[in-house]
C-alpha positions, 0 to 999 in steps of 0.5 A, spaced: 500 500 500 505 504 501 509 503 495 503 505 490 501 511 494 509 512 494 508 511 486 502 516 485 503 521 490 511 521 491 514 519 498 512 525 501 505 524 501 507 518 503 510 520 509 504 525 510 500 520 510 502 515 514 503 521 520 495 522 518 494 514 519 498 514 525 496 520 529 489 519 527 488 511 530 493 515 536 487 519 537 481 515 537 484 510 542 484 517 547 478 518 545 475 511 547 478 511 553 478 518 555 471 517 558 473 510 561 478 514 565 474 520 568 470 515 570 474 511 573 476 517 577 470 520 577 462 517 578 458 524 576 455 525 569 457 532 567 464 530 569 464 524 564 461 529 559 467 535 561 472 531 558 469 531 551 468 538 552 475 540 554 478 537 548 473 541 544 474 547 547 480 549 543 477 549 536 472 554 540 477 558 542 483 558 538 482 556 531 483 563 527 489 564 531 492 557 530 490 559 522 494 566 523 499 562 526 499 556 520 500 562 516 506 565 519 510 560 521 513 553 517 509 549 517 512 543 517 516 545 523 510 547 527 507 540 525 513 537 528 514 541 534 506 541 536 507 533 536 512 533 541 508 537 546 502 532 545 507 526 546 509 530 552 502 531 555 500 525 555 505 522 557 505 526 563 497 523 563 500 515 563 505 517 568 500 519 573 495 514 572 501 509 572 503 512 578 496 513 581 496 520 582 491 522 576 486 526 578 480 531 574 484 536 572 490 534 570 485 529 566 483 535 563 489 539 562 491 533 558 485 533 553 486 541 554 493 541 551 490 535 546 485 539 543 490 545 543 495 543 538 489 538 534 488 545 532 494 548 530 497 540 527 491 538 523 490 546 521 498 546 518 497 539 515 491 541 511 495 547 509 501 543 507 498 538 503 497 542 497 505 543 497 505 535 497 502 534 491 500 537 485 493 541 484 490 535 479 491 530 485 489 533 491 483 530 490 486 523 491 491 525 496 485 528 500 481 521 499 487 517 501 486 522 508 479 522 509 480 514 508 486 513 513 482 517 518 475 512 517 479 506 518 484 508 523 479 513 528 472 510 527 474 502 525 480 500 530 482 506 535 475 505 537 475 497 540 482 498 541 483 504 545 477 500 550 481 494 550 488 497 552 484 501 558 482 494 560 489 491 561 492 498 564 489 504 564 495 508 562 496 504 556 491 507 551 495 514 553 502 511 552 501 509 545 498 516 543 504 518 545 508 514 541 503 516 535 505 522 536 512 522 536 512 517 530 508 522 526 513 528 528 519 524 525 515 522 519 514 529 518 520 532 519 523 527 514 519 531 509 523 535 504 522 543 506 517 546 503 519 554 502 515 559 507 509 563 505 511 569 502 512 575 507 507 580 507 510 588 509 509 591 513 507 584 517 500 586 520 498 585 528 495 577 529 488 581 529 490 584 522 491 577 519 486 574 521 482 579 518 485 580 512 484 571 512 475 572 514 475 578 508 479 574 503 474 568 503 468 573 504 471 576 497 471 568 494 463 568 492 464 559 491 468 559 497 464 563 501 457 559 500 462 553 500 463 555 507 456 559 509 453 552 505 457 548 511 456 551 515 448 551 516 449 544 513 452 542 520 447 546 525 442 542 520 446 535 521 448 537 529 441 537 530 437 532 527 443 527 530 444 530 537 438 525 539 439 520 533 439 515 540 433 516 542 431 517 535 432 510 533 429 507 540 423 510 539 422 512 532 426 505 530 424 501 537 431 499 535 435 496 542 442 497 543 445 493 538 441 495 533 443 501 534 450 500 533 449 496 527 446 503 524 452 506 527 457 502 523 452 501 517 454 509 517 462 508 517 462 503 513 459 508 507 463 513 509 469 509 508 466 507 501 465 514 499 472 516 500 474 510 494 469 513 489 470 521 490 476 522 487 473 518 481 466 521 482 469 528 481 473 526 475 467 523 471 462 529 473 466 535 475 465 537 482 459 542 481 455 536 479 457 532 486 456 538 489 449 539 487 448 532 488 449 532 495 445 537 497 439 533 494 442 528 498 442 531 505 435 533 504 431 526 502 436 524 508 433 528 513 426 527 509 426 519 510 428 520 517 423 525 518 417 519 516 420 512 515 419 507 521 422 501 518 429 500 520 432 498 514 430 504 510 434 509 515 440 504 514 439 505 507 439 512 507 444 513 512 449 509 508 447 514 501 448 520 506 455 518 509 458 517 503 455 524 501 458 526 508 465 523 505 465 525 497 462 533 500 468 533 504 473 531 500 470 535 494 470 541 498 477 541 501 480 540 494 476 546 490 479 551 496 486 548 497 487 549 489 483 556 489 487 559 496 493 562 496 499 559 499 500 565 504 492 565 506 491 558 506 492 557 515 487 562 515 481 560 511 482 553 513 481 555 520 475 559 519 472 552 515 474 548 521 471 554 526 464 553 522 464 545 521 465 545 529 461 551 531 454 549 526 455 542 529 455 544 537 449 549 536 445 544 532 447 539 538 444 544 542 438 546 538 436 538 537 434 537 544 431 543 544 427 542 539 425 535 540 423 536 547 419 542 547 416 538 540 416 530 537 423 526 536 422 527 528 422 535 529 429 535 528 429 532 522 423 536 519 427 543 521 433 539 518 429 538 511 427 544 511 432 549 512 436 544 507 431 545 503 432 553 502 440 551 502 439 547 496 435 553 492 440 559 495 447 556 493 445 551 487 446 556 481 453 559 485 456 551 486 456 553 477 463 555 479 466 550 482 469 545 478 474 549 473 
């Protein structure tokens, strides 16, 4: 496998992705045992529930600087040194668990520094990227990723991250240290990308950030690519924050049925990262585009009126590789159409509006299905895609060259 993407891609792809791969099944074990940890710490609900909001806290907070950052500095160094420190946090975290010392804070300290450098690594990794591999390939290198993380975070990390907690505890954080340190050391063989052009006067941080937001503003195509996200993930946070009830009561699905549409979910995913490349060649990316807006709203359609559990498996299979194909497309059409100095910054804001329309969708789902029925969210969901469609379908035009 290596050696074909090698062949295709070049070796410093290669590496790169290979460093994805490594990291990604680093992170997905901390994030299966994380919980398990705190609660073996701690018996209290909000305290569990803390430790995922304190690795995601971050992105919150400091996406548009770390993008401002990613711009500024070289970003294969940066991608090199921010690893170390992550390996060095958890490392921290496994010794205190493996001497007994661990406790709350210095748990969430841990997922605080995590998340912190998550947004400064994975920024920087998507703005080296295109200086990789050529522009013509960046959907295959893109599918390639996108594929390394469904396999990697969402298939093995997850079992394997329990499994490690339950013959030590501060194994599953060791080994992410490892990963970290691992994918450091493949980054920095990568040949030295030139830095980003200087800008003079240099601009105050404030300023950068700026001059980022302003730019992508500018971009018609990029900004109703990222407005179009951006309500997308509130729509899709709050149809899915009560997926679980959802299939309890809608479905009358038990706990294992449940988990099977959850990997029937992955399990497309994973196959959409095989066929975007090959989609967008054969249709242009205007066409998938468009489809997967389509998609989205028969999506929540169906699950706003079907009671038949097979329908919704097949639906949310056709929906995952939309989800898969949609952003492989998209992170293609901007890291061909940015500029080499702006693209941290852009690609902190796309990040920041992925994240946020998804936590207040998660909000707003609960919300709604409470004061309403467990449908109601995927209702609103298909109507505000609905309006999304017909808004952004003719500007979509543009996006295949």
């Amino acid at each position: 496998m290596r050696a074909l993407v090698s062949a295709r891609l070049g070796a410093d792809f290669t590496r790169l992705w290979t460093a994805s791969a490594v990291s990604n099944l680093g992170d997905g074990v901390t994030m299966a045992a994380g919980p398990l940890l705190v609660a073996s710490v701690s018996d209290s609900p909000a305290l569990v529930a803390g430790a995922a909001f304190a690795q995601q806290l971050p992105w919150l907070l400091f996406a548009l600087i770390s993008g401002a950052y990613v711009d500024r500095l070289d970003r294969r160094r940066l991608f090199v040194a921010v690893n170390l420190v992550r390996a060095v946090a958890l490392a921290g975290l496994a010794a205190t668990i493996a001497t007994g010392t661990v406790t709350v804070p210095i748990i969430y300290l841990a997922l605080f520094l995590l998340g912190t450098g998550e947004t400064l690594a994975d920024t920087a990794m998507g703005a080296l990227l295109p200086s990789v591999v050529t522009p013509e390939k960046l959907s295959s290198a893109n599918a390639r990723l996108y594929a390394s993380f469904t396999i990697g975070n969402q298939f093995i990390a997850k079992p394997l991250g329990a499994w490690l907690f339950v013959i030590s505890a501060a194994a599953p954080f060791g080994l992410d240290a490892f990963t970290f340190a691992v994918a450091a050391a493949l980054i920095a063989a990568i040949r030295p990308v030139p830095a980003p052009a200087q800008r003079q006067p240099r601009a105050s941080l404030r300023g950068e950030i700026a001059t980022g937001v302003r730019w992508l503003w500018r971009h018609r195509l990029l900004r109703t690519l990222a407005v179009t996200m951006g309500v997308g993930n509130i729509a899709f946070g709050a149809a899915f924050a009560v997926f679980v009830l959802y299939c309890q009561q809608r479905l009358d699905l038990s706990a294992i049925g449940y988990g099977f549409l959850l990997t029937a979910f992955a399990i497309g995913g994973l196959f959409g990262t095989t066929v975007a490349a090959r989609l967008t060649r054969a249709f242009g990316s205007t066409a998938v585009l468009r489809a997967g807006l389509l998609i989205e709203v028969v999506t929540h359609v169906t699950l706003a009126t079907t009671t038949t559990p097979w329908v919704a498996a097949v639906i949310l299979v056709v929906f995952s590789i939309h989800a898969m194909v949609w952003g492989i497309t998209v992170a293609s059409v901007r890291q061909r159409a940015v500029p080499e100095q702006l693209r941290g910054r852009v690609g902190s804001v796309y990040a920041l509006l992925d994240l946020g329309g998804a936590a207040l969708g998660s909000l707003l789902g609960g919300l709604f299905a409470s004061l309403w029925e467990i449908t109601t969210p995927f209702r609103i969901a298909a109507v505000v895609m609905t309006a999304v469609t017909i808004l952004a379908w003719c500007r979509l035009n543009e996006a295949t060259p």
